[in-house]
C-alpha positions in Angstrom: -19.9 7.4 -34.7 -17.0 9.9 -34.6 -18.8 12.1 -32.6 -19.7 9.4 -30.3 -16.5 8.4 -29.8 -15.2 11.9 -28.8 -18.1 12.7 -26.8 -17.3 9.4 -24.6 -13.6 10.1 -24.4 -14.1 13.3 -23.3 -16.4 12.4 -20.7 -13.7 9.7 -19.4 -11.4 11.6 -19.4 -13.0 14.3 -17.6 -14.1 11.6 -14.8 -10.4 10.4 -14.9 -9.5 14.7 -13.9 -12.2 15.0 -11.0 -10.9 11.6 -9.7 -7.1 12.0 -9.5 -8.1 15.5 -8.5 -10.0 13.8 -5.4 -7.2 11.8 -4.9 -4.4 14.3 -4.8 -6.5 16.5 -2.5 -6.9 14.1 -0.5 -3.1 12.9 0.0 -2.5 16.9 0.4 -4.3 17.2 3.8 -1.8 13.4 4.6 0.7 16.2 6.5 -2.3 17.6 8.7 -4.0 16.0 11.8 -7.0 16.3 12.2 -8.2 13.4 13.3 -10.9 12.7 16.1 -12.5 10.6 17.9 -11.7 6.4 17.0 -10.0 7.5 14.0 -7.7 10.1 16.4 -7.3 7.2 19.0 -5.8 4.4 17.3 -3.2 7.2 15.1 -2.3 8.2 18.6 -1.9 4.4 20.0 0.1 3.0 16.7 2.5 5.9 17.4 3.2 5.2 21.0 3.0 1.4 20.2 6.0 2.2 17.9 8.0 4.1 19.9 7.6 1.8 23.1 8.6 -0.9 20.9 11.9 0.9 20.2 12.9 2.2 23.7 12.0 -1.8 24.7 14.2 -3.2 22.2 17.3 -1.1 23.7 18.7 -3.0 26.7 20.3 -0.3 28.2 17.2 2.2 28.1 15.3 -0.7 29.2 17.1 -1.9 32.5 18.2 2.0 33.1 14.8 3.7 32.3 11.4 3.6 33.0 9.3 5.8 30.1 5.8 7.2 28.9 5.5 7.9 25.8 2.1 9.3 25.0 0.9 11.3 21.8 -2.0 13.5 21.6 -2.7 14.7 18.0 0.4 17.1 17.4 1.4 16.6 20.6 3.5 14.2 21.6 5.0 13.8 25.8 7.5 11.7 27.1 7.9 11.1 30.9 9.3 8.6 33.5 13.1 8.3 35.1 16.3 7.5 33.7 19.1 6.7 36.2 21.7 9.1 34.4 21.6 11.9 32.1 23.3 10.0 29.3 20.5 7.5 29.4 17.7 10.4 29.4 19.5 11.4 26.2 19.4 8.4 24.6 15.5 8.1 25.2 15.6 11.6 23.1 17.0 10.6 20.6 15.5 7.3 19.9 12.4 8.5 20.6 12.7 11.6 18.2 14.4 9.1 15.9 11.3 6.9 16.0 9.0 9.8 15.0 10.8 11.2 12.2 11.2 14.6 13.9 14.1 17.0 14.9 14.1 20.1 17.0 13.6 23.6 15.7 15.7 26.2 16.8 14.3 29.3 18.9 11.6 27.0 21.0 12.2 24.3 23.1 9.2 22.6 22.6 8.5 23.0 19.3 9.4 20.4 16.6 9.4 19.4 12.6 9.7 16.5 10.5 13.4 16.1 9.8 12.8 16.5 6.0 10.3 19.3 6.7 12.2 20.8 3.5 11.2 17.8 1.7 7.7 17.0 3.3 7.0 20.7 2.3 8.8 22.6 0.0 9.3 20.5 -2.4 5.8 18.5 -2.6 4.2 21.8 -2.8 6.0 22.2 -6.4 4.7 19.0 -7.6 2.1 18.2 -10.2 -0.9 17.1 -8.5 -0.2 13.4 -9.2 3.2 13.2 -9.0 2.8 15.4 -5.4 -0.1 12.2 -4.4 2.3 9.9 -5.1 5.3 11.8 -3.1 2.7 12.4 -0.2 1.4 8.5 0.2 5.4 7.7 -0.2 6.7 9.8 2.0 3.8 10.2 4.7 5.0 8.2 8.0 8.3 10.3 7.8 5.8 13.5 7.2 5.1 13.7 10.9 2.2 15.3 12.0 3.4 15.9 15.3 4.5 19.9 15.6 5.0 20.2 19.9 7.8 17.9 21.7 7.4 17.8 25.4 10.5 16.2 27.6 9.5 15.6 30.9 12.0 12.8 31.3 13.8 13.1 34.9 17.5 12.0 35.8 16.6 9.3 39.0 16.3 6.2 39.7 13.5 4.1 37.7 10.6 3.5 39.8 9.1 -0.2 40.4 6.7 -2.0 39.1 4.4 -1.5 42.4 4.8 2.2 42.3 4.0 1.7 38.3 0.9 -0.1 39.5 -0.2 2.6 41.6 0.1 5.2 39.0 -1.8 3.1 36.8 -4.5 3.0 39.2 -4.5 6.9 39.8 -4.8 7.3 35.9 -7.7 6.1 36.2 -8.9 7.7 39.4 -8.4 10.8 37.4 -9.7 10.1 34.5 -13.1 8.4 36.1 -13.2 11.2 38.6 -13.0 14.0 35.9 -16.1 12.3 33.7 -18.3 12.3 37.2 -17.7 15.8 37.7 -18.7 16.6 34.1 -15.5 18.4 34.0 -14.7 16.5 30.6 -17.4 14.4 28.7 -15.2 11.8 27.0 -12.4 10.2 28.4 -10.0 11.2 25.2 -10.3 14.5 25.4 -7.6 15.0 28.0 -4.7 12.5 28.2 -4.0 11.9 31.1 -0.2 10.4 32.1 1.0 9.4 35.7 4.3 8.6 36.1 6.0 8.3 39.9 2.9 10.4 41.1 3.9 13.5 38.7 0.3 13.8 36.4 0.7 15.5 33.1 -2.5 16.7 31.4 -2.4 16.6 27.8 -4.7 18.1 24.8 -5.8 20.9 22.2 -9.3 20.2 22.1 -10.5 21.6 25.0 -11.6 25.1 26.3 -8.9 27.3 28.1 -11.5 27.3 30.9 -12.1 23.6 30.9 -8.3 23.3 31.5 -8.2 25.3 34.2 -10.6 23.6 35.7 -9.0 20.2 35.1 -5.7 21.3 36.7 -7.6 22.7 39.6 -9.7 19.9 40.4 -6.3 17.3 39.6 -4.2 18.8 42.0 -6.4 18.6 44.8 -6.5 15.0 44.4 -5.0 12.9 46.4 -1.6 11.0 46.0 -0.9 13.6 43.4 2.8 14.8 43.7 2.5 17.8 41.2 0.5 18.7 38.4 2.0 19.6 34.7 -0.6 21.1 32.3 0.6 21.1 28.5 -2.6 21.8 27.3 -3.2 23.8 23.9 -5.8 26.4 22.4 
């Protein structure tokens, strides 16, 4: 009976290691982003869902701005106008404020979570559980997000016609680029308009591809300029 006994516990107890084991490898890839496809999407829509909320919720960056906020896996773009350079600094700051990231010094575009010490170093030291527990804690100021693009320029906001229209050439683009088998899902570039400025977004594409996208972009019509920020 003894040796039943033991025999059991060990075998619980062994299940109990391969789970929490499962469990803490699982919480250790929390910090990466990976994500693709519906999963990618709606990660990249409750971020920008947060962030417009904030910028709304400030009265002066809402009469004195008009901003896109768009996120792309690790990459994350605002653009738009704000009437004066104190203004397009405040949209900075709350917006890097909202995503839990700070700038890192030595590259203007590249950013951190502003307790990367924290989000890193010190969950890497962790017992496996206790590092789980830290990581599921911790993981919405853990930003995944590691390039910061400001495209933000000092003028005057533009209307809400002229927001219609770039609405409406988002998605001239977007259809226009599917037809042309340039790009096979819609996702795979995001695609911002803002005052006829068109900034092409994404990582998950072929250098090639990209090129191709600008190319074919900037020939369209009512596009002012083209900004690629694409990665590889």
């Amino acid at each position: 009976m003894k040796l039943l006994q033991l025999t059991f516990c060990t075998l619980l107890f062994a299940a109990t290691t391969v789970h929490a084991f499962e469990l803490s490898d699982i919480s250790d890839r929390l910090f990466e982003d990976n994500a693709t496809g519906i999963e990618g999407q709606l990660k990249d829509a409750a971020f920008e869902f947060k962030v417009d909320s904030a910028l709304l919720r400030n009265k002066t960056l809402r009469e004195g701005a008009h901003i896109v906020v768009s996120r792309n896996r690790n990459s994350v773009l605002i653009a738009g106008q704000a009437a004066t350079e104190e203004i397009k600094n405040k949209v900075l700051s709350v917006v890097l404020s909202e995503a839990h990231l700070q700038w890192t010094q030595g590259d203007v575009n590249h950013v951190e979570p502003s307790n990367a010490q924290v989000c890193g170093e010190k969950a890497s030291k962790m017992a496996a559980n206790d590092r789980r527990r830290f990581n599921l804690k911790m993981a919405e100021e853990c930003s995944t997000v590691n390039r910061f693009y400001n495209e933000v320029r000092v003028s005057t906001p533009i209307s809400e016609v002229a927001r219609s229209d770039d609405d409406l050439l988002r998605a001239s683009i977007v259809n226009k680029l599917l037809h042309a088998s340039i790009i096979d899902k819609a996702e795979t570039i995001k695609v911002v308009v803002s005052d006829g400025y068109v900034y092409l977004l994404g990582d998950q594409l072929s250098q090639s591809t990209a090129q191709q996208a600008t190319r074919f972009v900037n020939d369209m019509a009512g596009v002012e300029k083209v900004v690629p920020l694409f990665r590889f």
